[in-house]
N, C-alpha and C positions, 0 to 999 in steps of 0.2 A: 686415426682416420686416414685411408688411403684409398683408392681407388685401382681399376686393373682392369688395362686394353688388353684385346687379345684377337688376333689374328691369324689364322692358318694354329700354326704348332709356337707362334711368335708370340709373350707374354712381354708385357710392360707396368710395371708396379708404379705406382709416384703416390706420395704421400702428402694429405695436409691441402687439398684443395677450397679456394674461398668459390662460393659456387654461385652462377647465376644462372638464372633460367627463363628462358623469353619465349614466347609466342609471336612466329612469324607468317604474314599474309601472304602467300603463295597468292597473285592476284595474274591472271591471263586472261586472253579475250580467242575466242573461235568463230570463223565467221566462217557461214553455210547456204550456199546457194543453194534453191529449191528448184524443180523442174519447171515452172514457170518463170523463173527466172529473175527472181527476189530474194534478195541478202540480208538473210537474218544475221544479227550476232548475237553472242552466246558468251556469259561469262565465266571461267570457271575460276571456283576460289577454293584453294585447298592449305587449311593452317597447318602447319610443322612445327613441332616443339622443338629447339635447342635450347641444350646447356652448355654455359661458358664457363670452362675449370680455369681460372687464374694460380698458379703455382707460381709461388717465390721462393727465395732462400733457399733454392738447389742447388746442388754440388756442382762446379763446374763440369767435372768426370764424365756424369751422368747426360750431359747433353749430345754427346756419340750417338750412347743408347736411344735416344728421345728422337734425333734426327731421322735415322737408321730403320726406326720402326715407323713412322709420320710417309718415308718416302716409299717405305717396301709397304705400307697398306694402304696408300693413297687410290681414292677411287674406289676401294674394296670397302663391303661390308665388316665391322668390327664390330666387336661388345665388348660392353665395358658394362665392368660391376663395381656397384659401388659399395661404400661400407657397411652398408645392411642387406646385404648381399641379394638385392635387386640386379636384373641384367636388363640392358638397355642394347639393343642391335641398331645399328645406323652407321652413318660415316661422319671422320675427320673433315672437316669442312673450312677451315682459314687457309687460306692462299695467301701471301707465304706465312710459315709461321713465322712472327716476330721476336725472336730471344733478346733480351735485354740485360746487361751485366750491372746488375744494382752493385757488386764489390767485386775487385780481386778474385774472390770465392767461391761465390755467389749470384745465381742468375735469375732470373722469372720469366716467364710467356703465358702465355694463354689458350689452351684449344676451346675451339668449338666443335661440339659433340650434333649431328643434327639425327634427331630419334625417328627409327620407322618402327620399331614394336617394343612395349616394354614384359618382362616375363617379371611377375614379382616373385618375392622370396615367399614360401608357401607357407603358412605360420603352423608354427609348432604346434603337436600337442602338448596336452599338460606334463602330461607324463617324460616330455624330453626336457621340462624345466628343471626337474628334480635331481638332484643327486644322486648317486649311483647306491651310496650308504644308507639312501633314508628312504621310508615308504610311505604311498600317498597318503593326504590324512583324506578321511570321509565325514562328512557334514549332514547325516541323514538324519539321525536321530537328537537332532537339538531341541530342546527347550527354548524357545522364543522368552525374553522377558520385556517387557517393553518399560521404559523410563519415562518417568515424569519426572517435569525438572521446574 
C-alpha cells in the first residue's frame, strides 16, 4: 500500500500510510450594509475534507526527497493517488512539517492533505477482470434448481 504526490513533472512515492480523515468547519461571518443603512450579517460555512497520512519507519535517506518536494509544492495545487488509484487534487496543508527520529534509522511525520476535488478510479469492466488466456463464461441458459432443505 503506498500512495503518490505529484506536482508539476515532480513525483513522490511513500509507502504504508496509517490514514485519518476529518471533516473540518470552515466557519466566517460577512457583514453587509444596505442602502438604508442597516447591517446585516451573513454566515458563511464551507466544510473541507482532510486527510492526515502519518508515515513511520522511513528511511532516514528519504527525508531530502520529502523536504524538497513539501517546499517546491508548497501553496501549489497537488494530487495525490492513493492505493486504489483514486486522485484526490488539493494542497499540503501543515505548517511546518514535524519530522520526528523514532531511531537512528528511522523517522515519522505526518501530512495533511486538505481535498478540493476527488476524480475516482472508474471501475472496470468485466472483461478487464479476466485473464488474458481464458474466455468469459456466459450464464444465459441455466436451469434454475431451487433447494429445499
Amino acid at each position: 500500500m503506498s500512495v503518490e504526490f505529484t506536482y508539476n513533472s515532480y513525483t513522490l512515492s511513500l509507502r504504508n500510510p496509517e490514514l485519518g480523515n476529518t471533516l473540518t468547519g470552515m466557519l466566517g461571518t460577512a457583514y453587509r450594509m444596505s442602502m438604508t443603512g442597516s447591517v446585516r450579517a451573513y454566515r458563511k460555512t464551507e466544510v473541507r475534507q482532510r486527510l492526515l497520512l502519518n508515515f513511520t519507519e522511513l528511511v532516514c535517506k528519504n527525508i531530502d526527497e520529502i523536504i524538497d518536494f513539501i517546499v517546491t509544492s508548497s501553496g501549489e495545487r497537488v494530487s495525490l493517488t492513493d492505493w486504489e488509484g483514486n486522485i484526490y487534487e488539493g494542497y499540503i496543508t501543515n505548517n511546518p512539517l514535524e519530522i520526528v527520529n523514532a531511531s537512528r534509522s528511522s523517522t515519522q511525520f505526518t501530512i495533511e492533505f486538505e481535498i478540493l476535488e476527488i476524480i475516482p478510479q472508474p471501475s472496470l469492466p468485466p472483461e478487464a477482470m479476466l485473464y488474458e488466456d481464458t474466455e468469459p463464461m456466459l450464464f444465459e441458459n441455466l436451469d434454475i434448481m431451487e433447494y429445499e432443505g
